[in-house]
N, C-alpha and C positions, 0 to 999 in steps of 0.2 A: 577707628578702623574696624572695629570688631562690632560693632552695631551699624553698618553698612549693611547693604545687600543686594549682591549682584556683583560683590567687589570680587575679581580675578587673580588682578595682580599688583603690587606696588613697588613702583621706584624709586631708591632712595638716591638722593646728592648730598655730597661734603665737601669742603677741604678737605686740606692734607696734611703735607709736612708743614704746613706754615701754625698752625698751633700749638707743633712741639717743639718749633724751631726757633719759631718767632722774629723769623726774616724771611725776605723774596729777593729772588734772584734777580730784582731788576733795582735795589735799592741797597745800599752799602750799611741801613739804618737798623738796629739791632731795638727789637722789641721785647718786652718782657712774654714769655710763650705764655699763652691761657689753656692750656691743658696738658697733663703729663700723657704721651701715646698711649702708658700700657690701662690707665683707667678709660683714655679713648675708646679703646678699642673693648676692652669688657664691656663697657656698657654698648657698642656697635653690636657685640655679640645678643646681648639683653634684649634689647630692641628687635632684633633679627628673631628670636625666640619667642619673643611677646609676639608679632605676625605671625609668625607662622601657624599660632594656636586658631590664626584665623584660615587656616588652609586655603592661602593666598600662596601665586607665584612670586619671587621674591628677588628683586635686580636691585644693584646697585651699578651704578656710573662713577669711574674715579675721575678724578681731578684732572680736567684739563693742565694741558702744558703750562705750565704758569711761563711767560715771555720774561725774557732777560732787559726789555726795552718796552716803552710806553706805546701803546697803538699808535697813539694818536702822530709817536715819530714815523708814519707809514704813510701818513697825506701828504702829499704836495702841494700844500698852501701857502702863502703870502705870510713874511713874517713865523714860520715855524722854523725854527731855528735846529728842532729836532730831526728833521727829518733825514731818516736813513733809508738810502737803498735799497739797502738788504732786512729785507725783514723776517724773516727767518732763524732758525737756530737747531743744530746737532738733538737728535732723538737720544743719542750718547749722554748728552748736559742734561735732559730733560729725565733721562733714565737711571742714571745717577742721584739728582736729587730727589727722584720717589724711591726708592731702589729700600729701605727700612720700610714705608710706607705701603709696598707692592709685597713688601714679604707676610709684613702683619692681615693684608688682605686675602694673600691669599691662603691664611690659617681660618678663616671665617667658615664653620659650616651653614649649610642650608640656603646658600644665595648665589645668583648668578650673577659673576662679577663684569660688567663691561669695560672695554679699554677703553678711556675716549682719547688715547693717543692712536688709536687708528683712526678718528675721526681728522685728527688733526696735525697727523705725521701723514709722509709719502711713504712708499713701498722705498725711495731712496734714503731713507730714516732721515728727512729732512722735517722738520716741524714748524707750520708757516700760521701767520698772523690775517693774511690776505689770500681771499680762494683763486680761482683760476677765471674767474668772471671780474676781478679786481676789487670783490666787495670786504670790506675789513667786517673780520669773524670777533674781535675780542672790543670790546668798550674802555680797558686799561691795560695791566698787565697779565691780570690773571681771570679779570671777569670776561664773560663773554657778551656779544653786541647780541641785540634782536636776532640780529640776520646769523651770527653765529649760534645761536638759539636754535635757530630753525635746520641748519646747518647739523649739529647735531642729533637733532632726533632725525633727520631723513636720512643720515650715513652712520648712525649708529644704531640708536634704538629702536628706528621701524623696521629691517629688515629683521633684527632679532625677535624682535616680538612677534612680527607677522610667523615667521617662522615655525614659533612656537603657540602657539594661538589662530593663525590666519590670518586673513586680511583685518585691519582694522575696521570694526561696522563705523566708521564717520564720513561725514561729507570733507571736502579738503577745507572748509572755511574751520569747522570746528577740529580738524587736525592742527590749524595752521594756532587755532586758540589755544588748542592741549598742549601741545608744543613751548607756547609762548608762559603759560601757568604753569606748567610743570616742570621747567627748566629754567624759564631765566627767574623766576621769582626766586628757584633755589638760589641761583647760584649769583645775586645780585642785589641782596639786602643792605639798603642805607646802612642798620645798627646790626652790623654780625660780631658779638660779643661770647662766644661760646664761656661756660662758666664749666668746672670741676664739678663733682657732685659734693665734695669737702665744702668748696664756698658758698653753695648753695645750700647748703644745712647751716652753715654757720648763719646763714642770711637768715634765715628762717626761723634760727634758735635766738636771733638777735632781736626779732621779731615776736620772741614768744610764741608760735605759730604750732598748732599740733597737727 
C-alpha cells in the first residue's frame, strides 16, 4: 500500500465475533475459536497505523448480520425442505451478539467505522436476508451473494465516500467491478483460516525461518 500512488483511501473488511467465539448463530456446533479478541484487535490497531503512515483515508465495514437461518431456507423451491417465511431476524439478536465486538471497535483510533447493519437492518430494527425487489442479499448465513455485494456498497459505502471525497471518477460498469473485488472477495474466501501471531511464529520457528 505504501508504494502505490494516487492511493486515497482504503477499506478494510473482517469478521467478527465468530473468531473469538467460535460459533454462529445459525448452528448449534461449537468450534475451537482461532483468535483470542484482544491480540485481534491490537494487531487491527497495528495495521490501522501502519496505513496511515501512508496518509490514506481509512474505513472499515463491520460485519454484516450474521443470519440465524441458511439463505438458501428463503427460496421457494421443489424439495427444500428449509424453507421458511419469515426470513428476517430482531436488530436486538444481531446487536447483542456483536455488542463486545461494537465496543472493541469502537476504541479504534484513526478510522471510519461503517455500520453495515444499516445496510441491512430497517429503520424498524428488523434485519432481512431478501431486499424489497425479492433478491436474496447473503449466499449462506453470514457470507453475502453477488447481488448482496452490490447491495452494500450502493447503501453503504458510496454514499459515504462520495460524501467525503465526491462523486466517484468511474463509469458504472467499473463500479459495478469495484464493488464486486472489493467486497465480496473479502468477505467470501473458500480457506478463511485466520491464525494468532503466536501460531504463526511458532510456524515459522518450526520452520527455521528468520
Amino acid at each position: 500500500v505504501q508504494a502505490l500512488q494516487n492511493l486515497d483511501s482504503v477499506i478494510l473488511f473482517t469478521r467478527g465475533t465468530i473468531y473469538w467465539e467460535g460459533n454462529e448463530p445459525s448452528s448449534s456446533r461449537q468450534k475451537v475459536p482461532s483468535l483470542v479478541k484482544r491480540e485481534y484487535f491490537n494487531g487491527f490497531q497495528r495495521t490501522v497505523d501502519t496505513l496511515k503512515k501512508s496518509n490514506v483515508a481509512l474505513f472499515y465495514v463491520t460485519e454484516n448480520p450474521e443470519l440465524q437461518f441458511q439463505a438458501r431456507s428463503c427460496l421457494p423451491r421443489p424439495f427444500n425442505f428449509d424453507f421458511a417465511q419469515k426470513c428476517d431476524q430482531a436488530l436486538d439478536l444481531v446487536l447483542a451478539r456483536q455488542r463486545d465486538y461494537r465496543n472493541e471497535l469502537s476504541m479504534l483510533a484513526d478510522i471510519t467505522i461503517l455500520d453495515a447493519n444499516k445496510a441491512f437492518c430497517s429503520e424498524d430494527r428488523i434485519c432481512f436476508a431478501v431486499n424489497s425487489k425479492n433478491e436474496l442479499l447473503y449466499a449462506d448465513d453470514d457470507h453475502l451473494s453477488v447481488t448482496g455485494s452490490k447491495w452494500q456498497f450502493k447503501k453503504l459505502i458510496k454514499p459515504i465516500y462520495e460524501k467525503k471525497f465526491g462523486k466517484i471518477p468511474m463509469k458504472y460498469k467499473e463500479r459495478q467491478q469495484w464493488a464486486l473485488l472489493d467486497t465480496f472477495d473479502w468477505l467470501t474466501p473458500t480457506y478463511d483460516n485466520p491464525q494468532t501471531e503466536t501460531t504463526v511464529y511458532s510456524w515459522m520457528k518450526e520452520a527455521q525461518l528468520r
